[in-house]
Backbone as XML, in Angstrom:
<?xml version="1.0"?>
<chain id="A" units="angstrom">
  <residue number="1" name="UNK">
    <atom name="N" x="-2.076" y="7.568" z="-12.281"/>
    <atom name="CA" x="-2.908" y="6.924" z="-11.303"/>
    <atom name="C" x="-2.964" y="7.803" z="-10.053"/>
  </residue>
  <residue number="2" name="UNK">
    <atom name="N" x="-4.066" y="7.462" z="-9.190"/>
    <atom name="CA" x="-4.533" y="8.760" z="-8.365"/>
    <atom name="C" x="-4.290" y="7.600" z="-7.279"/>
  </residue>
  <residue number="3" name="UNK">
    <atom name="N" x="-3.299" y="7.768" z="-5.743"/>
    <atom name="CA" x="-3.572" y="6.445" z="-4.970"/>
    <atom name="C" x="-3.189" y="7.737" z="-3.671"/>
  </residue>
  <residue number="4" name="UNK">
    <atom name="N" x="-4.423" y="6.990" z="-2.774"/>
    <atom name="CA" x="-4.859" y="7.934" z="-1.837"/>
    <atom name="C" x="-4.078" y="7.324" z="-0.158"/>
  </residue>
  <residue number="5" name="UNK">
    <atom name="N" x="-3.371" y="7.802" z="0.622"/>
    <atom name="CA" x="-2.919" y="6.990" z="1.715"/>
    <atom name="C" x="-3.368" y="7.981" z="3.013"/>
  </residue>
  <residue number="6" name="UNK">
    <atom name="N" x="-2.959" y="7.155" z="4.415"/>
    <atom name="CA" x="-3.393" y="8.295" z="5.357"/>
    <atom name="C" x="-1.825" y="8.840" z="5.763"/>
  </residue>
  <residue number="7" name="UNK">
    <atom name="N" x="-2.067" y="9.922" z="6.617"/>
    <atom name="CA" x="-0.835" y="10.351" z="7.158"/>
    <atom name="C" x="-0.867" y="11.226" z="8.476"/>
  </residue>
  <residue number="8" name="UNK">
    <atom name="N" x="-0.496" y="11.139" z="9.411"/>
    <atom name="CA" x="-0.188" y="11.883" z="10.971"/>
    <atom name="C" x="-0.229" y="12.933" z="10.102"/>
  </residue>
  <residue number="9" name="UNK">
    <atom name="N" x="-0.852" y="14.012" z="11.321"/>
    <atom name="CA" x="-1.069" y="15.538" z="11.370"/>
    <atom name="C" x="0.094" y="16.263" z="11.345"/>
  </residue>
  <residue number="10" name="UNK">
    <atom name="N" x="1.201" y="15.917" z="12.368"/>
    <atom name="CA" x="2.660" y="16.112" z="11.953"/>
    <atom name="C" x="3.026" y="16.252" z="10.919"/>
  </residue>
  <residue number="11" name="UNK">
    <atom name="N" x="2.977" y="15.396" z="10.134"/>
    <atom name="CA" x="3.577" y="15.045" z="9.158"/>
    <atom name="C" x="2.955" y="15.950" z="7.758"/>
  </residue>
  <residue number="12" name="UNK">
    <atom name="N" x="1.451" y="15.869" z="8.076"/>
    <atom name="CA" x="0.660" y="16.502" z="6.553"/>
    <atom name="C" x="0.960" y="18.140" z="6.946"/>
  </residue>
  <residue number="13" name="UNK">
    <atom name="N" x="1.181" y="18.856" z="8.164"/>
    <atom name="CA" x="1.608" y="20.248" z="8.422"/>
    <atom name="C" x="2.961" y="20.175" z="7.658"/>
  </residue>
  <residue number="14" name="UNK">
    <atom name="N" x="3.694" y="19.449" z="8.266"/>
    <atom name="CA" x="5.032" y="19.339" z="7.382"/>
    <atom name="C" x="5.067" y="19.851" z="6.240"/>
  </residue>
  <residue number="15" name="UNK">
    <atom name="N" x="4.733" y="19.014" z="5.024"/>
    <atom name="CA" x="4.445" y="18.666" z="3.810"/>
    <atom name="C" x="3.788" y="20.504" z="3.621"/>
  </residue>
  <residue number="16" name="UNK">
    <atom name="N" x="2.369" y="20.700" z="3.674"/>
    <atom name="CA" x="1.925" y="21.595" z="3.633"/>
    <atom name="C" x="2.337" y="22.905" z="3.795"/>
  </residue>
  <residue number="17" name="UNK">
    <atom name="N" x="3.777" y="22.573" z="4.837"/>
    <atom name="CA" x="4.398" y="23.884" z="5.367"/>
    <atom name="C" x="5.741" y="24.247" z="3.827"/>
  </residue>
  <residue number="18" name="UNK">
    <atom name="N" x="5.586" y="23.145" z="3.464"/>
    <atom name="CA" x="6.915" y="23.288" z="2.259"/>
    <atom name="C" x="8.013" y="22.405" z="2.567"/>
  </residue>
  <residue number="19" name="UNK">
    <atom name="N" x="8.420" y="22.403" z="4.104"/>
    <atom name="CA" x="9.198" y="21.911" z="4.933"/>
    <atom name="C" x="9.361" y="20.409" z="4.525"/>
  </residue>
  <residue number="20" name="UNK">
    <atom name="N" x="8.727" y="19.355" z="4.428"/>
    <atom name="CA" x="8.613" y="18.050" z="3.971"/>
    <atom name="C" x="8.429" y="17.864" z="2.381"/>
  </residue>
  <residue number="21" name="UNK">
    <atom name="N" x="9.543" y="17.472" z="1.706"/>
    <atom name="CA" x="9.349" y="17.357" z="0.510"/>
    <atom name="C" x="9.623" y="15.744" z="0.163"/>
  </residue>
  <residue number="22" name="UNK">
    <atom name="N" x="9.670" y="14.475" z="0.925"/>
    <atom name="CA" x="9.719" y="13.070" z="0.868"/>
    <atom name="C" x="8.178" y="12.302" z="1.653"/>
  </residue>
  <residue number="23" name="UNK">
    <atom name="N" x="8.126" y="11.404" z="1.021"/>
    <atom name="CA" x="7.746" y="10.476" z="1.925"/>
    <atom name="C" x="8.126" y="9.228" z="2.089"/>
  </residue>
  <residue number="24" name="UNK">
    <atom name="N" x="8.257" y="8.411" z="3.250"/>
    <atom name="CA" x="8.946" y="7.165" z="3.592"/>
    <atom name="C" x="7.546" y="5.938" z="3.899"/>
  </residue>
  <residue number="25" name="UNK">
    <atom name="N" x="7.501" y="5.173" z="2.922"/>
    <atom name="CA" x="6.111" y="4.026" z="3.197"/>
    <atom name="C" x="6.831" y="3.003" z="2.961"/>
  </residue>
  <residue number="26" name="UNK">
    <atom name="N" x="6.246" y="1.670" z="3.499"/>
    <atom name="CA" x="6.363" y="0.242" z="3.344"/>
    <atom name="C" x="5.921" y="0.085" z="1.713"/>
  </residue>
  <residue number="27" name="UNK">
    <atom name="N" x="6.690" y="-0.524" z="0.736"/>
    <atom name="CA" x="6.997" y="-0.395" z="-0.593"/>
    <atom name="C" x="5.860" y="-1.928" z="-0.752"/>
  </residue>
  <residue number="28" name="UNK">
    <atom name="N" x="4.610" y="-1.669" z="-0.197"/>
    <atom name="CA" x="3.651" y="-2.931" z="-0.527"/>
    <atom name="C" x="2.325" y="-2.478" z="-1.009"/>
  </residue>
  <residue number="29" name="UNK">
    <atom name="N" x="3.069" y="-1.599" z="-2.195"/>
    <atom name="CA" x="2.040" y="-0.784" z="-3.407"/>
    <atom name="C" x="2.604" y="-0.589" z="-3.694"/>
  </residue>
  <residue number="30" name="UNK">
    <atom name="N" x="1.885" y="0.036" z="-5.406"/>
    <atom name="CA" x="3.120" y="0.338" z="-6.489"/>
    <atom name="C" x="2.841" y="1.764" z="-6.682"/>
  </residue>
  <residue number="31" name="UNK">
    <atom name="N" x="3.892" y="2.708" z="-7.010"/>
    <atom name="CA" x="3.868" y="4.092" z="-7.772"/>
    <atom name="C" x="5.046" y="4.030" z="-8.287"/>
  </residue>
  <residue number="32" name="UNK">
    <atom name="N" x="4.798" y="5.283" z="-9.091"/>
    <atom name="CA" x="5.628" y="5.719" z="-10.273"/>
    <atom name="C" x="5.714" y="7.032" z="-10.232"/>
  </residue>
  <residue number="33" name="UNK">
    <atom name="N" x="7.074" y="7.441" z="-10.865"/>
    <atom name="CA" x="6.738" y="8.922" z="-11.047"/>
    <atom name="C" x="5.666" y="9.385" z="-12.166"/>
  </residue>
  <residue number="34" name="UNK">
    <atom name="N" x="4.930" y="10.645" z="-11.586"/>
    <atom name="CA" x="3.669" y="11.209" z="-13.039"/>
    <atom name="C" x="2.324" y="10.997" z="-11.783"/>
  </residue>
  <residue number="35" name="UNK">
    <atom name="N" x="2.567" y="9.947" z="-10.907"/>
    <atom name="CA" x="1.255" y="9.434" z="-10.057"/>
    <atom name="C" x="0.723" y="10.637" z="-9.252"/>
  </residue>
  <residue number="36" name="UNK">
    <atom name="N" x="-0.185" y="10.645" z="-8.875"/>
    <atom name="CA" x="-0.998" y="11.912" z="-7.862"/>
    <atom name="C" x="-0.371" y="10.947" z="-6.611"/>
  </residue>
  <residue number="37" name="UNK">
    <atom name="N" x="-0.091" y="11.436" z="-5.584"/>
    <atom name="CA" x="0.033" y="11.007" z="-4.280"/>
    <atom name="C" x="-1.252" y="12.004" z="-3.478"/>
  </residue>
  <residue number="38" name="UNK">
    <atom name="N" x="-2.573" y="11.339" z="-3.077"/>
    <atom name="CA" x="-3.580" y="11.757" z="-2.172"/>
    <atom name="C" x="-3.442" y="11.896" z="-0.400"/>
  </residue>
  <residue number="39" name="UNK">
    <atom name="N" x="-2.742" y="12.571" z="-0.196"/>
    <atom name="CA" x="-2.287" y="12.453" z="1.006"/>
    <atom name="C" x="-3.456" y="12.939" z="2.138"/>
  </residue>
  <residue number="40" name="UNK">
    <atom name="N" x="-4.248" y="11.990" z="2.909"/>
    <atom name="CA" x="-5.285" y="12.229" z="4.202"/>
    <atom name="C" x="-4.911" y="12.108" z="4.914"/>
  </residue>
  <residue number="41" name="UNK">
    <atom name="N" x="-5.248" y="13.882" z="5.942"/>
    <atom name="CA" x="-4.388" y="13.373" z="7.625"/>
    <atom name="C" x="-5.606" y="12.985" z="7.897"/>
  </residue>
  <residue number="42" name="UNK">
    <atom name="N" x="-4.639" y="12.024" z="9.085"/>
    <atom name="CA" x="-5.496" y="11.148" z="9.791"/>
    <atom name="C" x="-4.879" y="11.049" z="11.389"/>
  </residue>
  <residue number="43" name="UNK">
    <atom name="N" x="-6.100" y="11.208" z="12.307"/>
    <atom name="CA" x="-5.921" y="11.417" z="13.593"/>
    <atom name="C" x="-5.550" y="10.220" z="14.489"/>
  </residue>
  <residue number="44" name="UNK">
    <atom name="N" x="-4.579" y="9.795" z="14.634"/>
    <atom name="CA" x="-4.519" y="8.452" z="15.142"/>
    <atom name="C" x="-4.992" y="8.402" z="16.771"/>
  </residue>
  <residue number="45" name="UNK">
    <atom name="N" x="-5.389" y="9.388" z="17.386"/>
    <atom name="CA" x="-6.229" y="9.150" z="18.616"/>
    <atom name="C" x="-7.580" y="8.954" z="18.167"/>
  </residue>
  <residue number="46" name="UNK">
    <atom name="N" x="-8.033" y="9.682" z="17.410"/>
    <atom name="CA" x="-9.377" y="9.154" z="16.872"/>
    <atom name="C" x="-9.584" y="7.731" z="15.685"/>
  </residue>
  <residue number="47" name="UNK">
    <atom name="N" x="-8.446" y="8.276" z="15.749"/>
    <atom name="CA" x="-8.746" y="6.891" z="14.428"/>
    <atom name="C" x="-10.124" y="7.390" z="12.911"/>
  </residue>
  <residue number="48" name="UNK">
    <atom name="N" x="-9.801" y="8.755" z="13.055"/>
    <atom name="CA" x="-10.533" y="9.250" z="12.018"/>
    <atom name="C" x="-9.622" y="10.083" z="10.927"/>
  </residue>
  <residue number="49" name="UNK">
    <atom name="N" x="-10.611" y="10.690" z="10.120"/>
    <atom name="CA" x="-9.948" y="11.399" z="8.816"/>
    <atom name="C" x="-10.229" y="12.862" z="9.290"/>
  </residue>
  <residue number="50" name="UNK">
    <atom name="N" x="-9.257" y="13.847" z="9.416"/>
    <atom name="CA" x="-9.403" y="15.146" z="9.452"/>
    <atom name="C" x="-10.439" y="15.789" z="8.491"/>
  </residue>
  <residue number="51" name="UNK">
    <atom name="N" x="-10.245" y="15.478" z="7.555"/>
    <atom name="CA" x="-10.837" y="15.963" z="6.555"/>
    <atom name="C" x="-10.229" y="16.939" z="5.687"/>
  </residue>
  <residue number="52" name="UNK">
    <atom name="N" x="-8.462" y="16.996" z="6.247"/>
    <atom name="CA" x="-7.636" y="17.960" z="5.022"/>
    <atom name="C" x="-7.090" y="16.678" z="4.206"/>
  </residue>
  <residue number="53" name="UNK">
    <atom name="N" x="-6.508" y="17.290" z="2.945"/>
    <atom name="CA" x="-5.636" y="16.347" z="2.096"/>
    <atom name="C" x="-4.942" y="17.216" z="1.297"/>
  </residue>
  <residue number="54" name="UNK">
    <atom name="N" x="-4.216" y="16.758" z="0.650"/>
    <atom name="CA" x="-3.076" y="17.766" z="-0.112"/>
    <atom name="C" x="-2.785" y="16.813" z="-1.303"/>
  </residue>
  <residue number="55" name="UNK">
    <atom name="N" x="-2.522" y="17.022" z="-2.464"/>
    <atom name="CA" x="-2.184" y="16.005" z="-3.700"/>
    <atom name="C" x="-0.935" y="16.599" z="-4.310"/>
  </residue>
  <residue number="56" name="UNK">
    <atom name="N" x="-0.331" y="15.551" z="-4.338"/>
    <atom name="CA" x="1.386" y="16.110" z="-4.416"/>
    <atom name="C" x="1.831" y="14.624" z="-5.633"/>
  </residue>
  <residue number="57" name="UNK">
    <atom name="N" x="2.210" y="15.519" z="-6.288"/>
    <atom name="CA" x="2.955" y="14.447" z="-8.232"/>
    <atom name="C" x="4.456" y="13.807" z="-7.864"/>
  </residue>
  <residue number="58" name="UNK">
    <atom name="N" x="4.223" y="12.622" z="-8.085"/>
    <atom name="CA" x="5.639" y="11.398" z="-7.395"/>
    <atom name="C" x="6.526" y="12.237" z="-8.444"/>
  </residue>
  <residue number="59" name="UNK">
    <atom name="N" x="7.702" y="12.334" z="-8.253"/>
    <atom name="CA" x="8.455" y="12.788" z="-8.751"/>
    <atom name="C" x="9.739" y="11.147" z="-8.993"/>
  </residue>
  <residue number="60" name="UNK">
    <atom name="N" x="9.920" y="10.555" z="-8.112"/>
    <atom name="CA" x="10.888" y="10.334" z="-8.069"/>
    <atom name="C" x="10.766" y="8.813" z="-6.892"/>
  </residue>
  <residue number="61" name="UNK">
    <atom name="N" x="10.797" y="7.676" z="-7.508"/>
    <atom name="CA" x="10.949" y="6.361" z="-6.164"/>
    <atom name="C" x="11.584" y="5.434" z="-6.010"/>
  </residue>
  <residue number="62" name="UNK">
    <atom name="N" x="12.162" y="5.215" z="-5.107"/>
    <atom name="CA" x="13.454" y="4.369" z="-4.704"/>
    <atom name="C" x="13.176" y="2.971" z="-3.982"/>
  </residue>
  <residue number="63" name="UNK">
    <atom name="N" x="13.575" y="2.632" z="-4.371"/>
    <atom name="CA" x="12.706" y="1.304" z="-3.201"/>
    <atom name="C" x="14.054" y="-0.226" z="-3.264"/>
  </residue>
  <residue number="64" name="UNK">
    <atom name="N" x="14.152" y="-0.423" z="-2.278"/>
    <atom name="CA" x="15.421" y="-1.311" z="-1.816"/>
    <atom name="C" x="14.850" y="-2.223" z="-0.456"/>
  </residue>
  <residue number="65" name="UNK">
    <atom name="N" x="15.599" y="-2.972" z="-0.534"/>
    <atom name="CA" x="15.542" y="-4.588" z="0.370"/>
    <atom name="C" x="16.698" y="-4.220" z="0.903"/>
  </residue>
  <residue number="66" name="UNK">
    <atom name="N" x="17.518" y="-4.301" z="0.485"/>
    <atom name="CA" x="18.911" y="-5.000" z="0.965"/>
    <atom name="C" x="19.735" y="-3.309" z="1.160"/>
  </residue>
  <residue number="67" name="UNK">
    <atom name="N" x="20.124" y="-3.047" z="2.196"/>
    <atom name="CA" x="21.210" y="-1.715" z="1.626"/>
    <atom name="C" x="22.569" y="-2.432" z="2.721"/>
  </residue>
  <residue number="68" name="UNK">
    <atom name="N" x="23.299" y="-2.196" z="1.954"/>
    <atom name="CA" x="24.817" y="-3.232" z="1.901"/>
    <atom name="C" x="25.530" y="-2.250" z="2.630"/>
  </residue>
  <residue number="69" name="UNK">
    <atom name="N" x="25.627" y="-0.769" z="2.632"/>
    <atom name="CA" x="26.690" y="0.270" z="2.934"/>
    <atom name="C" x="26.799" y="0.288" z="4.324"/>
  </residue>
  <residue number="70" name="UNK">
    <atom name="N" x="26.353" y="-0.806" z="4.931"/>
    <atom name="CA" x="26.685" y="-0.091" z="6.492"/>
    <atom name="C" x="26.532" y="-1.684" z="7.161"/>
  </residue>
  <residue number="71" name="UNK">
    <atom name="N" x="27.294" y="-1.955" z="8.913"/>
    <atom name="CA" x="27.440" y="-3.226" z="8.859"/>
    <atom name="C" x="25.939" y="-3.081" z="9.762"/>
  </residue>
  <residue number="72" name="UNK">
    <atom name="N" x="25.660" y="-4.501" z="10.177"/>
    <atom name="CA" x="24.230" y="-4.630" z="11.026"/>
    <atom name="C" x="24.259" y="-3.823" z="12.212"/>
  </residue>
  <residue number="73" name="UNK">
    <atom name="N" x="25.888" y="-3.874" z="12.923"/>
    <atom name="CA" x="25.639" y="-3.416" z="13.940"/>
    <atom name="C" x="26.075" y="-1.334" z="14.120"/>
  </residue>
  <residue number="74" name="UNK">
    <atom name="N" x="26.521" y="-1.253" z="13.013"/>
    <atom name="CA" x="26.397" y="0.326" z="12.718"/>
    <atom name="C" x="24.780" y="1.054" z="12.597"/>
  </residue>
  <residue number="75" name="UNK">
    <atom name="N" x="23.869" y="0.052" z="11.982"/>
    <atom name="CA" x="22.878" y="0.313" z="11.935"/>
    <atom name="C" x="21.633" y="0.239" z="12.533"/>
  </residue>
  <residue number="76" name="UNK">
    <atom name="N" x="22.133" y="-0.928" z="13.923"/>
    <atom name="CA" x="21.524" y="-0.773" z="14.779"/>
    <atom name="C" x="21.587" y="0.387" z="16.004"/>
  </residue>
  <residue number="77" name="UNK">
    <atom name="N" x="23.327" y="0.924" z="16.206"/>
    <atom name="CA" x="23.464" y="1.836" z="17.450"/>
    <atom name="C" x="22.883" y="3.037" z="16.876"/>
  </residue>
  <residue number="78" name="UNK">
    <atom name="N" x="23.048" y="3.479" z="15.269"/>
    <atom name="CA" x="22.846" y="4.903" z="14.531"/>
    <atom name="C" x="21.025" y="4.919" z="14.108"/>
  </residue>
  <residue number="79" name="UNK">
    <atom name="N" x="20.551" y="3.593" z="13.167"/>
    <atom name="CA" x="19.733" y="3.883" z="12.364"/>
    <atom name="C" x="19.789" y="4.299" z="11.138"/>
  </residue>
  <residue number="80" name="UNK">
    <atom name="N" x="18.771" y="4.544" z="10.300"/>
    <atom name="CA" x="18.586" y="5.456" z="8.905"/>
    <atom name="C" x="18.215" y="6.778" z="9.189"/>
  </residue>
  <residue number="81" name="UNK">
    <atom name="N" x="18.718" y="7.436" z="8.368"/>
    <atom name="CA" x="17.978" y="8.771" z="8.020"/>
    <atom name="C" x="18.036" y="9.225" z="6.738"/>
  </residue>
  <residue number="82" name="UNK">
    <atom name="N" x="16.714" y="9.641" z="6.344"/>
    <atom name="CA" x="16.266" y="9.973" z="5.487"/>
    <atom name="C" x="17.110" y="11.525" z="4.565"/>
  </residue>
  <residue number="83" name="UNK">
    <atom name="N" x="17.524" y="11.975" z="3.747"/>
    <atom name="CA" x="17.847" y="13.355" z="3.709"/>
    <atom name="C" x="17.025" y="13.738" z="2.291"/>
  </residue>
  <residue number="84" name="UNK">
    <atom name="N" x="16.062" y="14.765" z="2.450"/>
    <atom name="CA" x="15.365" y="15.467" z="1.740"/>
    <atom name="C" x="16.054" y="16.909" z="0.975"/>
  </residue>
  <residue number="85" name="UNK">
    <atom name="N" x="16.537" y="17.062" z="0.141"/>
    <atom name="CA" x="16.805" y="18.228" z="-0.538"/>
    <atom name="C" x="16.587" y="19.506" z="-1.869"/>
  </residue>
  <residue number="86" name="UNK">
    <atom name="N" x="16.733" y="20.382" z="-1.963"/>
    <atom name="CA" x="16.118" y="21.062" z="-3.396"/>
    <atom name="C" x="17.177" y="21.550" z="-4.167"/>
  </residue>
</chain>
């Protein structure tokens, strides 16, 4: 399946640069690994479409509600972070 989303300019240089090999979305769609990911930057001062895109194959998706390993308030002073690796 081919599913097309937008994405900050930041972010699609990222990706494009090699440098970004994840992406982090609200899990209210479905993919799989094998899927095309259609990635459109999108200018959020304009509120338009650049007109670049890049198509990058899900490899790999995780998706969780609940993560137990840390208490509420560890995770409020720290946060999440993401770690991307090869």
């Amino acid at each position: 399946m081919k599913i097309e989303k937008k994405i900050w300019p930041k972010y699609f240089q990222k990706i494009l640069n090699g440098d970004k090999t994840f992406e982090l979305r609200l899990a209210d769609w479905e993919c799989k690994p094998g899927d095309i990911l259609i990635l459109k930057e999108w200018d959020p001062e304009t509120k338009e479409h650049t007109g670049r895109k890049i198509e990058k194959t899900v490899t790999y998706v995780a998706k969780t509600k609940d993560i137990m390993f840390w208490s509420k308030e560890e995770i409020e002073k720290y946060g999440y972070q993401i770690i991307s690796f090869k």
